[in-house]
TORGU-46650 format. One line per 8 residues: number of its first residue (from 1); their letters; for each residue x, y, z of N, C-alpha, C. Coordinates in steps of 0.001 Angstrom, whole numbers, plus 500000, padded with zeros to 6 digits. Layout:
<nodes>
NUM = a = X/Y/Z/X/Y/Z/X/Y/Z | ...
</nodes>
This chain:
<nodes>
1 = xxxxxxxx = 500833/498794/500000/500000/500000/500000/500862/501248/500000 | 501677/501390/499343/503366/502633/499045/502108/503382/498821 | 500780/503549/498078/500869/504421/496919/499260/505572/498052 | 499304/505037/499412/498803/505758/500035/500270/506683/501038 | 501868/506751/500779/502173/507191/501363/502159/508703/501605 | 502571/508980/503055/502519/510925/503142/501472/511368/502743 | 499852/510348/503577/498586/511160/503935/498777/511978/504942 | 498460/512688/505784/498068/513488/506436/496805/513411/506974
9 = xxxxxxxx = 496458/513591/508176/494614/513062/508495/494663/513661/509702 | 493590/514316/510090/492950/514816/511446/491944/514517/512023 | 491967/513837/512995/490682/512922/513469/490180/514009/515114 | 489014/514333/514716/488231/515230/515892/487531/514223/516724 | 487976/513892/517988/487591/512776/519416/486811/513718/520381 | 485333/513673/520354/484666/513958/521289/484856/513499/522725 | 484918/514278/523728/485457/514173/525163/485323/513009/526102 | 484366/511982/525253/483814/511397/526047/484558/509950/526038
17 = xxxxxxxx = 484570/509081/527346/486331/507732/526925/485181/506844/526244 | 483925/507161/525662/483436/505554/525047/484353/506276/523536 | 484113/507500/523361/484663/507880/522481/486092/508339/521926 | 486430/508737/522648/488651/508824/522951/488490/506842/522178 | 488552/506150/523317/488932/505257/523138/488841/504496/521342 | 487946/504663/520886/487730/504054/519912/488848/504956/518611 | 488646/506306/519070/489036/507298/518212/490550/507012/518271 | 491155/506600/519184/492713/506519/519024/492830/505077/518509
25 = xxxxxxxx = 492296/504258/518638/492231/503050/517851/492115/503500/516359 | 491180/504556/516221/491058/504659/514705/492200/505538/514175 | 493188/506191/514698/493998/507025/514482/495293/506301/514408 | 495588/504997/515206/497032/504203/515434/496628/503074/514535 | 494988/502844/513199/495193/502231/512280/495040/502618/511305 | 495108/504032/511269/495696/505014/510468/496722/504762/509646 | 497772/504979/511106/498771/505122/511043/499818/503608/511366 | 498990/502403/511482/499073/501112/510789/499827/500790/509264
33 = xxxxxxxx = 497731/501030/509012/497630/500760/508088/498329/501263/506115 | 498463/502970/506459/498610/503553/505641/500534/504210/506061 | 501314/503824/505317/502317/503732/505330/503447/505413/505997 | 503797/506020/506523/504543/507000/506749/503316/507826/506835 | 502049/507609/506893/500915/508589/507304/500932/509745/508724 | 500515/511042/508913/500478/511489/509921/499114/512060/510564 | 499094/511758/511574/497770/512081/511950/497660/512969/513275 | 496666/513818/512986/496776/515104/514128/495205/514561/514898
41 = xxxxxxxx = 495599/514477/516232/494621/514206/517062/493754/515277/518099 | 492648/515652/517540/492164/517100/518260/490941/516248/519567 | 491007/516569/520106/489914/516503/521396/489880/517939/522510 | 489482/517399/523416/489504/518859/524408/490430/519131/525181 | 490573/519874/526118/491976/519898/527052/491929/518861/528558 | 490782/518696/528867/490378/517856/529685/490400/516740/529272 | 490153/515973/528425/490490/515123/527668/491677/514458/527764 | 492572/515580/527111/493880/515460/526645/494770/515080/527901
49 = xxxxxxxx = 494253/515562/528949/495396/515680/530197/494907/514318/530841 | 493627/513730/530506/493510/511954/530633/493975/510614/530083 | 495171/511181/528951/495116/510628/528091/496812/509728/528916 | 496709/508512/529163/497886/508099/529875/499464/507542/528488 | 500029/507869/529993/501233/507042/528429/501720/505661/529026 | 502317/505361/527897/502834/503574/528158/504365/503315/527610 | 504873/502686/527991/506076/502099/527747/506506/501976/525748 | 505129/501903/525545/505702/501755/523847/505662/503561/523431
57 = xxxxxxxx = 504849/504535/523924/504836/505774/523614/504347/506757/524732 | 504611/508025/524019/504541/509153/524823/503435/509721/524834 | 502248/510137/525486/500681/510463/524928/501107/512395/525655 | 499957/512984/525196/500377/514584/525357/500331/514786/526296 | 501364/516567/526744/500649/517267/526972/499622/518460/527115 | 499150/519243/527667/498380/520345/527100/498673/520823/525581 | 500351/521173/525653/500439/522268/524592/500657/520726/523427 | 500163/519486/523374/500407/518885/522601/502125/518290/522277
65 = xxxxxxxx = 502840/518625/523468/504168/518115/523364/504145/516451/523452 | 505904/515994/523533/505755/514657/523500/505327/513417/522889 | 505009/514003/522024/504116/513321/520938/505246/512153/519851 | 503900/510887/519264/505293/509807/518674/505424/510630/517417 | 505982/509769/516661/506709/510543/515429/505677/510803/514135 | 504444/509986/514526/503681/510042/513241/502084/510267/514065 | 501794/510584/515112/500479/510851/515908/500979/512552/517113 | 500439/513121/516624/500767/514365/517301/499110/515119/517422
73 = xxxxxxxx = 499304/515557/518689/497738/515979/519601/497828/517789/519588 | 496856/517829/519233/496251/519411/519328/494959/519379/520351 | 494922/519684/521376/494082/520012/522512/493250/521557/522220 | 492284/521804/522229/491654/522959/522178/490547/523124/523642 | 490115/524171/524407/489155/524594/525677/487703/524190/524907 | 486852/523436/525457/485554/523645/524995/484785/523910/526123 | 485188/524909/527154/484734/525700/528358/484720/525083/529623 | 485168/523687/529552/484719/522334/530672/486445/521854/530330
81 = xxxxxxxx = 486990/522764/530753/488229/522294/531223/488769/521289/532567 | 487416/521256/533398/487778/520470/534496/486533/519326/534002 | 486079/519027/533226/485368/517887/532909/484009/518145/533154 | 482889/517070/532257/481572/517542/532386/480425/516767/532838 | 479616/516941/533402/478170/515648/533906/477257/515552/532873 | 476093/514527/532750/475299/514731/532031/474609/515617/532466 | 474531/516675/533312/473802/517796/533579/474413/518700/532885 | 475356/518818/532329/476286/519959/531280/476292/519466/530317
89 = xxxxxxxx = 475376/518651/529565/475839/518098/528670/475067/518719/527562 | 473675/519320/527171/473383/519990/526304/474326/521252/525858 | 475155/521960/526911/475793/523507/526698/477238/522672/526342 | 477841/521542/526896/478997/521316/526588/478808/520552/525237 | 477921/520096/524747/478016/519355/522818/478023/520952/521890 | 476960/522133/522563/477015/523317/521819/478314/523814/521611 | 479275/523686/523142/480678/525006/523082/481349/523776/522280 | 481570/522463/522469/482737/521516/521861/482115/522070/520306
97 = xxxxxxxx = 481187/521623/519473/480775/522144/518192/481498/523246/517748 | 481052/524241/518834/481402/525652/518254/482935/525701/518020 | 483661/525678/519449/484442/525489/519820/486039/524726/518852 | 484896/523434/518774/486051/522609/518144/485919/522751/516284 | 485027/523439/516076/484999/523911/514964/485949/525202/514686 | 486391/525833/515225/487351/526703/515381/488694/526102/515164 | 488709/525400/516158/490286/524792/516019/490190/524136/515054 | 489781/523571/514696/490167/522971/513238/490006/523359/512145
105 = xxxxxxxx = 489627/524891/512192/489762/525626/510827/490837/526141/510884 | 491659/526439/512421/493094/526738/512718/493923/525931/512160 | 493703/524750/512475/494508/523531/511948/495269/523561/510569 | 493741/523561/510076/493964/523459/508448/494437/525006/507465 | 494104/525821/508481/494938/527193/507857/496612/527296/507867 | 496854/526343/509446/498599/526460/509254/499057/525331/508248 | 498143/524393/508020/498610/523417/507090/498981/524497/505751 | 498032/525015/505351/497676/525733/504583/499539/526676/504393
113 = xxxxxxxx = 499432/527199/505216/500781/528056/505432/501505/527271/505147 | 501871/525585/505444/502718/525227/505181/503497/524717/503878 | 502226/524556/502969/502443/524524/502238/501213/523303/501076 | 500593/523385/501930/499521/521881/501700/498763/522507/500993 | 497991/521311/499968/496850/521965/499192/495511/522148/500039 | 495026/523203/499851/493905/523535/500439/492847/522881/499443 | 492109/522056/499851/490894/521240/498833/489785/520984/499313 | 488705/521585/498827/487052/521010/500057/486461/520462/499234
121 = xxxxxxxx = 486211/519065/499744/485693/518105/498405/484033/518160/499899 | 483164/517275/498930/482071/516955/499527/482317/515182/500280 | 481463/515108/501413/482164/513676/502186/482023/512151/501246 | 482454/511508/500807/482014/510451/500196/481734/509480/500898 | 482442/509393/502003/481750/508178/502634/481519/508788/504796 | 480665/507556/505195/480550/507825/506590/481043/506341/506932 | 482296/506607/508052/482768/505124/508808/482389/504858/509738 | 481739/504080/510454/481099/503592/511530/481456/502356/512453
129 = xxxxxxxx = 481810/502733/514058/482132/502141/514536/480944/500613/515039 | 480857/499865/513691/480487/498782/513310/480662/497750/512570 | 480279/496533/512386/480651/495749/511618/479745/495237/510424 | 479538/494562/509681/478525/494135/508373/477873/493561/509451 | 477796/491919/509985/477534/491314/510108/476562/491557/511439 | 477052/492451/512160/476413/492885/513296/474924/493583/513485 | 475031/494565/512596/473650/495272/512298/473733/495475/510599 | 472939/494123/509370/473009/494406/508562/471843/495293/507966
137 = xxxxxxxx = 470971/494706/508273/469604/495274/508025/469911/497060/508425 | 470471/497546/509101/470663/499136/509604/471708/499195/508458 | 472674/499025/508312/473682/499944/507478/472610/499626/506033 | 472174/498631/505646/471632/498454/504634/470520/499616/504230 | 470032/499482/505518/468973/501219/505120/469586/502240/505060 | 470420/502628/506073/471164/503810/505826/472041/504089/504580 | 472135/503037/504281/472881/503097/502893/471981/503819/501456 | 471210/503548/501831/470011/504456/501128/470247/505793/500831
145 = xxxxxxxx = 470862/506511/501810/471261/508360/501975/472497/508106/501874 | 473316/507507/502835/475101/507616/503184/475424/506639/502639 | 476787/506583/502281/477344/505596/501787/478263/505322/503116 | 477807/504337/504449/477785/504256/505686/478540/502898/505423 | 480005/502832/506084/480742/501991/505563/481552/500998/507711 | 480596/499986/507551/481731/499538/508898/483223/499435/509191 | 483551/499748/509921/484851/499459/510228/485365/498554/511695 | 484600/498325/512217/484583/498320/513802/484849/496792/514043
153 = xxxxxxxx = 484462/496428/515266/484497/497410/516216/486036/497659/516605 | 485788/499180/517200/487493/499620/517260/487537/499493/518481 | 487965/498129/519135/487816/498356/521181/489155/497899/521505 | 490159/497808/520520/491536/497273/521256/492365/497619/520804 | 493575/498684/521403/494550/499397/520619/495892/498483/521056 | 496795/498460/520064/497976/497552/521163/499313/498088/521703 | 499035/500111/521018/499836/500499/520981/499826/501408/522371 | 498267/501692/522896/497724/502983/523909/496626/501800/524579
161 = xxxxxxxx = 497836/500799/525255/496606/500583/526287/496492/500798/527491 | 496585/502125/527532/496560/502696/528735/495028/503953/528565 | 494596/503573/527311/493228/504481/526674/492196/504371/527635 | 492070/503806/528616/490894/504278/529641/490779/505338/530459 | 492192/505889/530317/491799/507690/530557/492590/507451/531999 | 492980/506471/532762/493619/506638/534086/495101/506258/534457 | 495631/506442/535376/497274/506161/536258/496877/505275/537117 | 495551/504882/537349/495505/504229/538060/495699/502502/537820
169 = xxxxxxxx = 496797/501982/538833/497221/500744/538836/495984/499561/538038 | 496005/498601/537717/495148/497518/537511/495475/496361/538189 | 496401/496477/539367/497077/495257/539881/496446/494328/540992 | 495671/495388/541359/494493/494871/542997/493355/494383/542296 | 492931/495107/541619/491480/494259/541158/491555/492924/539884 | 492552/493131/539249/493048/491617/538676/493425/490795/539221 | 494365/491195/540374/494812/490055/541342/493482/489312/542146 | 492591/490049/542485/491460/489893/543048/490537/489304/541964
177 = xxxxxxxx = 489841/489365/540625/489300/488740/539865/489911/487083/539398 | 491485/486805/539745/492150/485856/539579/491662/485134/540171 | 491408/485498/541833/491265/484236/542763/489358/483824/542790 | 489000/484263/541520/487522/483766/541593/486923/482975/540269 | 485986/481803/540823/485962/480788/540125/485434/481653/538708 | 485635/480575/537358/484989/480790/535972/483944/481569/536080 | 483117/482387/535513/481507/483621/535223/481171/483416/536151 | 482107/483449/537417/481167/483629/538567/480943/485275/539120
185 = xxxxxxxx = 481589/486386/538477/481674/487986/538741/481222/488287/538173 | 480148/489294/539014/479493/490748/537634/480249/492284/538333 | 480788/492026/536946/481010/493410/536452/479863/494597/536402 | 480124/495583/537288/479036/497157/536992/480061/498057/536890 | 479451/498495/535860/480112/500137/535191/478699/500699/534574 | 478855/501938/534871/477892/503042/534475/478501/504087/533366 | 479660/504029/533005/480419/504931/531882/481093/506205/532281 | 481706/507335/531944/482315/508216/532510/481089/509528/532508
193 = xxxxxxxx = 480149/509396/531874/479246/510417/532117/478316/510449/533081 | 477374/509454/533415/475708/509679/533749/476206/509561/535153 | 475233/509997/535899/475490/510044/537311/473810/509341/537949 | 474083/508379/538689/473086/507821/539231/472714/508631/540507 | 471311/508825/540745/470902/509189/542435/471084/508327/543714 | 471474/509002/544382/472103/508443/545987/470693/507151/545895 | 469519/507255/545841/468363/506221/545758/469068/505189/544768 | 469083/505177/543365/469094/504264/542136/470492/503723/543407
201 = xxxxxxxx = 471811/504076/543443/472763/503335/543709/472234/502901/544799 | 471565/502682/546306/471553/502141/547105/470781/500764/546529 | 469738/501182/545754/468873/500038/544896/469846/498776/544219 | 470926/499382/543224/472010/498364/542704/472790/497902/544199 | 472766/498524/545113/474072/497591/545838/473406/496706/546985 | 471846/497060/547224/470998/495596/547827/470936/495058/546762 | 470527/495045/545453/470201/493986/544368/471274/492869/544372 | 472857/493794/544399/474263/493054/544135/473701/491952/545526
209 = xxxxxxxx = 473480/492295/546622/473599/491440/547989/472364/490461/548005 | 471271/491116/547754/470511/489842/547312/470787/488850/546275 | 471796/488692/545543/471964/487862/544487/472797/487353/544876 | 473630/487695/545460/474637/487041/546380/476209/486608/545939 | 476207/486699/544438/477753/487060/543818/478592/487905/543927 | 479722/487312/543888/480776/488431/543980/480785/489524/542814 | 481486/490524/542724/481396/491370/541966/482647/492639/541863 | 482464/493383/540447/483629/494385/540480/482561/495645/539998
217 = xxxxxxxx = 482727/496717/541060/481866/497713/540874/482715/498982/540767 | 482323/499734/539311/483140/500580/539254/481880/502066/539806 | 482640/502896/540997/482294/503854/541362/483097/505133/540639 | 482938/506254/540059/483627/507330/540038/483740/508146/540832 | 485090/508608/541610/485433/509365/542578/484668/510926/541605 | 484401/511752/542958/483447/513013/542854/482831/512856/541984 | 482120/511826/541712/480427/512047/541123/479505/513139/541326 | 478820/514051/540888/478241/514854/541511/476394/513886/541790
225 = xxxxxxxx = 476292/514017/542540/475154/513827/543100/473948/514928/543664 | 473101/515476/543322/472251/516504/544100/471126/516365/544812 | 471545/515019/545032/470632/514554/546410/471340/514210/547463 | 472309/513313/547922/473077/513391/548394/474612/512710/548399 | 475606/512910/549077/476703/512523/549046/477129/511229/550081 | 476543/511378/550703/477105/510542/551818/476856/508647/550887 | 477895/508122/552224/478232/507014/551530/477116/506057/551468 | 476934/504558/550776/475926/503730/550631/476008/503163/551979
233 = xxxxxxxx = 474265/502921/552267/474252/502713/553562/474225/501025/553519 | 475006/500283/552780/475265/499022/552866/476872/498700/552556 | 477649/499694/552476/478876/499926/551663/479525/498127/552979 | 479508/498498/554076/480197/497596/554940/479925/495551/553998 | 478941/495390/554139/478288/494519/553164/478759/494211/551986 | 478962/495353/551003/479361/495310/549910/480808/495154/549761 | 481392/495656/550424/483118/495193/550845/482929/493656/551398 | 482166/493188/551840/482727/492155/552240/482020/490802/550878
241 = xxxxxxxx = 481262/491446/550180/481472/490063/548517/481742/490798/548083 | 481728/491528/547654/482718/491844/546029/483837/493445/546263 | 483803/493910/545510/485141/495078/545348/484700/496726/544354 | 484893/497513/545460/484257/498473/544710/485329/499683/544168 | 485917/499698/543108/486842/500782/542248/486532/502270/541698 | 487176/503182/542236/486869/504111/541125/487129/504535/539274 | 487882/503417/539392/488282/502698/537898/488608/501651/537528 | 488501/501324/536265/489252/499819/535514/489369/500104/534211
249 = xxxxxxxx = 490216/498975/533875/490401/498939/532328/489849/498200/532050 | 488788/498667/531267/487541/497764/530972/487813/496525/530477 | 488566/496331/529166/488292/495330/528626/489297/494329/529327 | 490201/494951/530045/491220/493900/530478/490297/493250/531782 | 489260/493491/532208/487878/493206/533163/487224/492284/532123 | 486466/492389/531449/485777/491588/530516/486466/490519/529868 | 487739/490768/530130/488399/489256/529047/488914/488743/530244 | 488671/488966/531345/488965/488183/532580/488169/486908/532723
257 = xxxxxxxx = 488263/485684/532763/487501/484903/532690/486665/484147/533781 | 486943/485196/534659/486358/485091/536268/484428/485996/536114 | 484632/486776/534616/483668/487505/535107/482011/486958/533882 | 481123/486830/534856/479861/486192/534013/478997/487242/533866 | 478861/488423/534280/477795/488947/533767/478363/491299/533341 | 478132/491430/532919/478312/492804/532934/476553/493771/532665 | 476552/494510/534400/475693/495497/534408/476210/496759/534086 | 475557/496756/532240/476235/498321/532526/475397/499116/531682
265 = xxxxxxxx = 475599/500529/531320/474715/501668/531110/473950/501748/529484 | 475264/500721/528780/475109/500130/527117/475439/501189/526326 | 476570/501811/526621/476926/503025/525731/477509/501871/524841 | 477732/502445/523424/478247/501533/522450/479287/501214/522657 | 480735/501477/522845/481470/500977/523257/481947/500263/524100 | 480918/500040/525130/480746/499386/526412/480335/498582/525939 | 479221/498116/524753/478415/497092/524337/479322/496283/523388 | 479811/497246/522477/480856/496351/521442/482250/495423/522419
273 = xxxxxxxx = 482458/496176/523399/483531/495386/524259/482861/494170/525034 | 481778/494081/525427/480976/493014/526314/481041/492252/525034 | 480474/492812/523856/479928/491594/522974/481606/490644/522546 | 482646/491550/522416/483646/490756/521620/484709/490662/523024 | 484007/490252/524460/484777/489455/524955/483805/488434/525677 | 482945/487958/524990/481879/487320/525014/480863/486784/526203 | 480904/487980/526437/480025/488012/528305/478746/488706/528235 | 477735/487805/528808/475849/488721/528738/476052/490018/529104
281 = xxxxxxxx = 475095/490620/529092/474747/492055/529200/473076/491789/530529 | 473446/492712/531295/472120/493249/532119/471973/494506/531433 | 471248/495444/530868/470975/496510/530350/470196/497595/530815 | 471357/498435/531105/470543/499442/532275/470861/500500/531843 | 470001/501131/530335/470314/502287/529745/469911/503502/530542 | 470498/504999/530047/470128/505830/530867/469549/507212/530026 | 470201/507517/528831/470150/508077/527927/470869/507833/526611 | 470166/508940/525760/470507/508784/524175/470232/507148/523648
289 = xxxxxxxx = 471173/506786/522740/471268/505815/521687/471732/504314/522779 | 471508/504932/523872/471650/503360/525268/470738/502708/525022 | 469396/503476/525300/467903/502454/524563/467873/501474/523507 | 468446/502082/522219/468124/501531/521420/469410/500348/521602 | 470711/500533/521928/471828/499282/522317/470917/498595/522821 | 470218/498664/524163/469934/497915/524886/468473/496545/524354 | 468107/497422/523584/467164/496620/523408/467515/495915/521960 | 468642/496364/521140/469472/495113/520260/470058/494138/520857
297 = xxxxxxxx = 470566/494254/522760/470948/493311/523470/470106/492087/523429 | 468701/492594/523998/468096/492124/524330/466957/491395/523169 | 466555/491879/522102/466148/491719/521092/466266/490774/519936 | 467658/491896/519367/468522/491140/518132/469392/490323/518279 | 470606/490221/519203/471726/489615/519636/471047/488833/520627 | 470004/488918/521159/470043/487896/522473/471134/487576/523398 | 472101/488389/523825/473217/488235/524807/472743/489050/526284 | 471081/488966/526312/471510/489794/527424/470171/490551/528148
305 = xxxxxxxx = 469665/491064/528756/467999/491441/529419/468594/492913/529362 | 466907/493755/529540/466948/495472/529998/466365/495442/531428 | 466548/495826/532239/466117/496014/533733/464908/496967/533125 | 463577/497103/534532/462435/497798/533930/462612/498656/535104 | 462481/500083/534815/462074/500951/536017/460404/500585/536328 | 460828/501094/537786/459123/501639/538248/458623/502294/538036 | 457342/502909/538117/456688/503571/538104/457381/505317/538378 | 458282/505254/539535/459289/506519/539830/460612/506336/539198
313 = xxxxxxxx = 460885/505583/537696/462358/505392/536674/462643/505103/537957 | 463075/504395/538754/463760/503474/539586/463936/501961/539704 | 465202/501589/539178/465292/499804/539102/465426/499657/540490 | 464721/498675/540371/464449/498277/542276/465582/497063/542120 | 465871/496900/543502/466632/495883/543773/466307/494514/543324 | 465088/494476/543706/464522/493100/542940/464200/492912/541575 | 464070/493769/541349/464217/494300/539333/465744/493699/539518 | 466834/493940/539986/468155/493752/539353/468386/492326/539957
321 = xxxxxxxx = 468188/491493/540731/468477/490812/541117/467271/489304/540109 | 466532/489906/539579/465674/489358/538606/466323/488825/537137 | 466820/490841/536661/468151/490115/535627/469083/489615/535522 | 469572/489353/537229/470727/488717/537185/470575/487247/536938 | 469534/486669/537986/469116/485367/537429/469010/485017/536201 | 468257/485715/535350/468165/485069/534045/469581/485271/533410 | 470891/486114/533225/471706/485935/533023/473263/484960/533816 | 472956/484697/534645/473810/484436/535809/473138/483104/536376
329 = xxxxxxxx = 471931/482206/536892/471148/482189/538055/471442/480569/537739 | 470377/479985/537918/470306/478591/538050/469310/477957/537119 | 468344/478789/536374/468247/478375/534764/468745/478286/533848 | 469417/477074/534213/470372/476601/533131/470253/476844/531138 | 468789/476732/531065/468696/476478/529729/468857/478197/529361 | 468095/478979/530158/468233/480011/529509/469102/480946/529650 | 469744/480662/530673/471395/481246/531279/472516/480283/529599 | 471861/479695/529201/472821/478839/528758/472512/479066/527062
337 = xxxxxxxx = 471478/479667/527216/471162/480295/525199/472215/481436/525385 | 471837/482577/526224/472215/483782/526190/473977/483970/526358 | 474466/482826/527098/476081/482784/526838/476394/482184/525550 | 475608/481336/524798/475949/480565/523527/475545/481732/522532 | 474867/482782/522329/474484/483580/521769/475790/484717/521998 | 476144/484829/523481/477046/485992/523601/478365/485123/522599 | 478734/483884/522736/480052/482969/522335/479912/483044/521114 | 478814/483244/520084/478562/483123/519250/478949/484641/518606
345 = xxxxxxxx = 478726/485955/519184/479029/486976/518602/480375/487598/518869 | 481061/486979/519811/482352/486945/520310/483339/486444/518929 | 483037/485070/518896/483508/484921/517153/483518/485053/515886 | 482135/486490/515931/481739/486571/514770/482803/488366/514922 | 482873/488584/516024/483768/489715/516014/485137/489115/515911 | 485832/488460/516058/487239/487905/516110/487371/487752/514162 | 486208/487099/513680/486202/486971/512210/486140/488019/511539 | 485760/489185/512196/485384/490411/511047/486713/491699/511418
353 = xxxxxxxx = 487663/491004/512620/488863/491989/513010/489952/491335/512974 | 489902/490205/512152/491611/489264/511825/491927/490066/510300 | 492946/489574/510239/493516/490026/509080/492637/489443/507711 | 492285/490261/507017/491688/490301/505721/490186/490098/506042 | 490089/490426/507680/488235/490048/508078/487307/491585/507079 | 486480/491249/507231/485330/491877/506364/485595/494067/507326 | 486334/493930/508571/486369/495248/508890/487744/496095/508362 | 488666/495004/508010/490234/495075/507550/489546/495863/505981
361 = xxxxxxxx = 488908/495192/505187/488840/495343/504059/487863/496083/503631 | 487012/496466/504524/486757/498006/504748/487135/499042/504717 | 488085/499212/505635/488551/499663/506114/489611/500413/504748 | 490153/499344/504211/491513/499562/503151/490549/500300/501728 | 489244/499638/501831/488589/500211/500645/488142/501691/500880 | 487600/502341/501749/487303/503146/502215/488456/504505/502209 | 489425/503905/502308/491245/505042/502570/491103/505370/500826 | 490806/503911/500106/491051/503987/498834/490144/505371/498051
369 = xxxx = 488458/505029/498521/487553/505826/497752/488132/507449/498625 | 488128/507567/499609/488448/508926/500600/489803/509661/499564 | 490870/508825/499443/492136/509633/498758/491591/509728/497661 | 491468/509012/496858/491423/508805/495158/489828/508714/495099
</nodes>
């Protein structure tokens, strides 16, 4: 592939780690795939200062220093320099828009200076962090308007795996998932945005105790909460079965083979990583395009149930301890479709991300129609 050498490419990563994460995957097979290619990585400044480094490379800082020889970061303010809740989240998609639409007309003006052709073609294609085989019937319609091309799923970089945004060690809670038998752990993660009420979390951590498995629960340190702060009034309990973190590296959690079930919020990247390390789903959407994941969990893929709120959007404890059974419990037959269904899409992702799989060759066709 010589005859894609000395592209140039700028990939814009919305703030959010379902999204970083995938986006630097798509930027280091970039710069894979397409030979002496360089690629400028824009996200926010908050962002940027999450972004960890590893032994194979140097990840930024603010002013974009440090950078490897062919991936170099441009950080721009999108007003949420100290990070944002889903309560900021309508004014923070407006300033990042505005915002990051700025910087990257900066971008391309010093290119410009430098000597690059300035060219505004119209988009020919849209890449999507998906696969054929996964949702055909959807790209097939959309294909109708866009020429909507899979590439996905992008959930494993080998160069930045330190892409979950933290410094924080992974050595206690792996060591700790080691010493527990085969799918006997559920995994809970809620994602880096939504913030649950002091109520909903006391609800998940009797559900966890009525079910009676061990477990890895990821908490985020200063959550904002506006009901209250104080701690879960079962926390003593909950330390003593399972383990509660203010982080993990997700997927190095999911390909742990200690863990049988993952409760989590079904942001897509959360979903594409459950599905291709082949573990059920409890589905406990909260907003946006979670709904509709959740109920392809539950629906199309069969890997997995949606918890039902009450009457007050509150999953009750016995609501969660309901889906755990059917994913987890002692109905064998149907505990036992929904892992053969998850095993089943586990290999249908391993087939579509090996070399010359149906996302590889996408992928290469797509660089092709985009340059030429």
């Amino acid at each position: 592939m010589t005859h894609f050498d000395g592209r140039r490419f700028l990939v814009l990563a919305y703030p959010a780690q379902g999204c970083l994460n995938p986006s630097l995957i798509f930027a280091e097979t970039l710069i894979r795939v397409i030979p002496n290619s360089q690629v400028t990585f824009v996200t926010s400044l908050h962002a940027n200062r999450r972004l960890t480094t590893t032994k194979q490379s140097s990840l930024p800082n603010d002013n974009g220093a440090n950078n490897t020889s062919n991936l170099s970061f441009t950080p721009f303010s999108d007003g949420f320099d100290d990070g944002f809740t889903i309560d900021d989240i309508e004014r923070q998609v407006l300033e990042f828009n505005r915002r990051g639409s700025q910087a990257v007309w900066e971008i391309l003006e010093a290119a410009r200076r430098e000597g690059l052709e300035k060219e505004g073609t119209n988009t020919k294609l849209v890449l999507a962090n998906t696969f054929d085989e996964l949702e055909p019937e959807v790209i097939r319609v959309i294909n109708n308007k866009f020429n909507l091309i899979g590439i996905g799923p992008l959930i494993k970089s080998t160069s930045f795996k330190g892409s979950d945004l933290s410094q924080q060690s992974s050595v206690d809670y792996i060591e700790w998932l080691n010493t527990k038998p085969k799918t006997t752990v559920i995994y809970v993660s809620f994602g880096s945005i939504s913030n649950l009420s002091k109520r909903q979390m006391e609800e998940i951590g009797k559900g966890l105790l009525e079910f009676g498995r061990p477990f890895l629960w990821v908490i985020r340190e200063n959550v904002k909460d506006n009901n209250n702060n104080s701690e879960l009034s079962c926390r003593k309990e909950l330390d003593k079965l399972g383990m509660i973190v203010s982080w993990c590296s997700q997927m190095e959690v999911l390909s742990n083979e200690s863990i049988g079930c993952f409760l989590t919020h079904c942001g897509w990247n959360s979903t594409l990583e459950s599905l291709a390390s082949g573990v059920p789903m409890v589905a406990f959407p909260q907003w946006t395009d979670q709904w509709t994941n959740a109920k392809l969990v539950e629906d199309l893929w069969k890997t997995g149930v949606r918890v039902k709120p009450n009457e007050d959007g509150i999953v009750t404890s016995g609501e969660i301890k309901r889906c755990l059974e059917l994913v987890m419990g002692e109905n064998e037959n149907g505990v036992e479709i929904v892992r053969s269904n998850a095993k089943k899409w586990q290999n249908s992702i391993k087939e579509a991300m090996k070399e010359g799989g149906s996302s590889e060759k996408n992928f290469i066709n797509s660089m092709t129609n985009v340059i030429y």
